[in-house]
N, C-alpha and C positions, 0 to 999 in steps of 0.2 A: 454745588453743595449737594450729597448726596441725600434725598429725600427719607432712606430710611432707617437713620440715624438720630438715635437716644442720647442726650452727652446736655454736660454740664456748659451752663455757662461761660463758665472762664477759658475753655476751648476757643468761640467764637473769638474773644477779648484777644486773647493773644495773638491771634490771625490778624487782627484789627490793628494791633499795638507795634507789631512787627516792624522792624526796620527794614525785610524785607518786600519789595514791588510785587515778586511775583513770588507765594509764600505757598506752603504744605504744612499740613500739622502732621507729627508721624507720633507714634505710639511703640516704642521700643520691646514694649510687653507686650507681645503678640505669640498664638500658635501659629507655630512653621506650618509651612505646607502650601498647597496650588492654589488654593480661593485667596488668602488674605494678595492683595496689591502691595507691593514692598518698594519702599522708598530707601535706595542704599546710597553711601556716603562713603568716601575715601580723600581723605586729606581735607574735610571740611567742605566737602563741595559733591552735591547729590550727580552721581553716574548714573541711576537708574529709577527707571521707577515701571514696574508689571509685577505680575504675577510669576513669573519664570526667568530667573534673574542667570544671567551669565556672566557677567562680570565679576572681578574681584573689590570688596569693600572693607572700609575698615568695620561697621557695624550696618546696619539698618532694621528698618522699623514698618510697623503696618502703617501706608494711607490711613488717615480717618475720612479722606472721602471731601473733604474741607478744603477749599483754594483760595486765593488771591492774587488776584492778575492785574499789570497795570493797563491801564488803555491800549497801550500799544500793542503789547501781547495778548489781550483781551481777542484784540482783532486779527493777529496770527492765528490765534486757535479759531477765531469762527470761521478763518477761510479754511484752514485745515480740515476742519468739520464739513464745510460744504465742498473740499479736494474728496473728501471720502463718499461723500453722496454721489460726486457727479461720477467716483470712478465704480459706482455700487455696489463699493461699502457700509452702508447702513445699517450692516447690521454687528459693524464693530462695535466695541466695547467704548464707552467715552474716554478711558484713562489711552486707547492706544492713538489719541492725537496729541495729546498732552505729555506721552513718552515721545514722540514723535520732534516735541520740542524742545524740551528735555535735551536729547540726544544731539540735537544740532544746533543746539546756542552754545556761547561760551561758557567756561567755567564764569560762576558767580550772579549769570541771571539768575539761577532758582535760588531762593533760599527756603529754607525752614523752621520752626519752630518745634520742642519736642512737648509734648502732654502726657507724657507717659504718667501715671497714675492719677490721672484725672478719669471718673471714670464715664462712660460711656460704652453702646454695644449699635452696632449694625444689625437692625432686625430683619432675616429674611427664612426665618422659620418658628413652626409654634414654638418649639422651646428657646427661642430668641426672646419671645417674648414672656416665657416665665422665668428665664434670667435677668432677665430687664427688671418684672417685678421686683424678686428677688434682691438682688444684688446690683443693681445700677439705680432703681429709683429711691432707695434709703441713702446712697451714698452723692445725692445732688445736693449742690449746693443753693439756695434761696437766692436771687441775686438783690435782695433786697434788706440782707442781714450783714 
């Protein structure tokens, strides 16, 4: 889970609710471009997921930064994680072990869930953070209402 992420409850919920093991939240309402992490999908089934996408898809959507892994693949990505350390990589990005696996499992280990208009912002500058004021923290939901 990405630490610098503002977002509404019900994001997590669905992550939780999912029928799918190893789950992505994606966000279809995203600006194009090299920073957002893009999670793409062709015939119901995620092909990709980076920032610089080469494949063909039928749509795709921003990462929200948000995972679920089952044990088993839990433990694929941390030896993946520590394949990147020992070949010294550390200073890869964390989304390129998780493409990494992606890319060589079957169709239908990953699945998804979509939150597009839930709202939520990745802050990693000041006016991240007066958008956040702005415009993401009037639009949250109470999880107690």
């Amino acid at each position: 889970m990405d630490a610098d992420v503002l977002n509404d409850f019900r994001m997590v919920e669905r992550l939780l609710a999912s029928g799918n093991a190893n789950c992505f939240l994606m966000d279809r309402d995203f600006e194009a471009g090299d920073e957002p992490v893009k999670l793409c999908v062709r015939d119901g089934e995620i092909i990709d997921f980076h920032k610089k996408i080469e494949n063909v898809y039928d749509f795709c959507g921003e990462s929200v930064g948000f995972f679920r892994f089952s044990s088993d693949m839990a433990g694929r990505l941390a030896r993946r994680a520590q394949a990147y350390v020992d070949e010294g990589r550390e200073g890869e990005w964390y989304e390129e072990a998780i493409r990494d696996l992606v890319m060589e499992c079957p169709a239908g280990t990953f699945g998804y869930e979509d939150v597009t208009g839930l709202p939520w912002i990745e802050i990693d500058f000041p006016e991240d953070v007066e958008r956040a004021r702005k415009e993401i923290l009037p639009r949250l939901k109470n999880p107690e209402t």
